[in-house]
N, C-alpha and C positions, 0 to 999 in steps of 0.2 A: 290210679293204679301205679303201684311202682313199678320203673322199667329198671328192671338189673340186668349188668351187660358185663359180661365176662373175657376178659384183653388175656388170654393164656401168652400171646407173644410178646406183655408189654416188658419190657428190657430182660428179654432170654436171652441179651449176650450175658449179662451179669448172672439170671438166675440160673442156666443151665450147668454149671459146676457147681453151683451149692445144691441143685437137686440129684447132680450123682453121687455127691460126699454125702451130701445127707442121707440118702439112699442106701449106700455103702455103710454109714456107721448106725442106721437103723436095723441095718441086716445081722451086725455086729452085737449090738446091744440085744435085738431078738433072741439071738442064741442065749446068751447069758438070764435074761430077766426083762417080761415081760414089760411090766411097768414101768423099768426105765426105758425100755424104747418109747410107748405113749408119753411120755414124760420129754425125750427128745423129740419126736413129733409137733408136739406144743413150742416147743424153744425152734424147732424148724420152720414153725409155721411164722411164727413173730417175726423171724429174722428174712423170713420169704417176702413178709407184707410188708417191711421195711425197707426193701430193697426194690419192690413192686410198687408199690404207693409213697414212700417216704413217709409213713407213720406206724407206728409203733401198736394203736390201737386207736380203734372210731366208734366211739360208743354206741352211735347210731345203728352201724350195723351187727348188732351182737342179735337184731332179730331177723337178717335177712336170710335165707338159707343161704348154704354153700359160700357165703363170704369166708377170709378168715376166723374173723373173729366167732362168726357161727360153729365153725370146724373147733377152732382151741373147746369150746363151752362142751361140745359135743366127747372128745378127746377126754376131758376131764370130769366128765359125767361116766364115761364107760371105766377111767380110771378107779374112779370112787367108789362103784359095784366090782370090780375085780379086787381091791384091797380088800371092803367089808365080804366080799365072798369069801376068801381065805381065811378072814377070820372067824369065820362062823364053821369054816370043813374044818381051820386047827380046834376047835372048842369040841366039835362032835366026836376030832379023835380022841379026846383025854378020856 
């Protein structure tokens, strides 16, 4: 069975400022347009698991839940139905 183990404290001297900037210009982005916050979310998360792991991406875990790499798939999955939603409500209003 896999054991997945989750370190939220492993180097929060370094991640804790990028989780409030990131926090702050997700809040930023929100206001204006949906999709580029999900979009910053994704570039926040990379930069989260780079700075937490020292890698960029681990192929391996793109099936484990609540990894990284799980979240970005996830992130760009909800993306991908909010785009094609919109363009199905702009088609209905013509």
């Amino acid at each position: 069975m896999n054991d997945i183990k989750f370190n939220l404290k492993k180097h929060w001297q370094k991640r804790l400022p990028l989780w409030i900037a990131g926090f702050l210009v997700f809040i930023f982005l929100l206001k204006h347009s949906f999709i580029f916050a999900l979009a910053w979310v994704i570039i926040f998360i990379l930069i989260d698991e780079k700075i937490k792991e020292g890698y960029w991406i681990k192929k391996d875990d793109f099936k484990k839940p609540l990894t990284h790499e799980f979240l970005i798939i996830i992130t760009i999955i909800i993306n991908i139905i909010i785009v094609f939603m919109k363009k199905i409500s702009k088609r209905k209003k013509r």
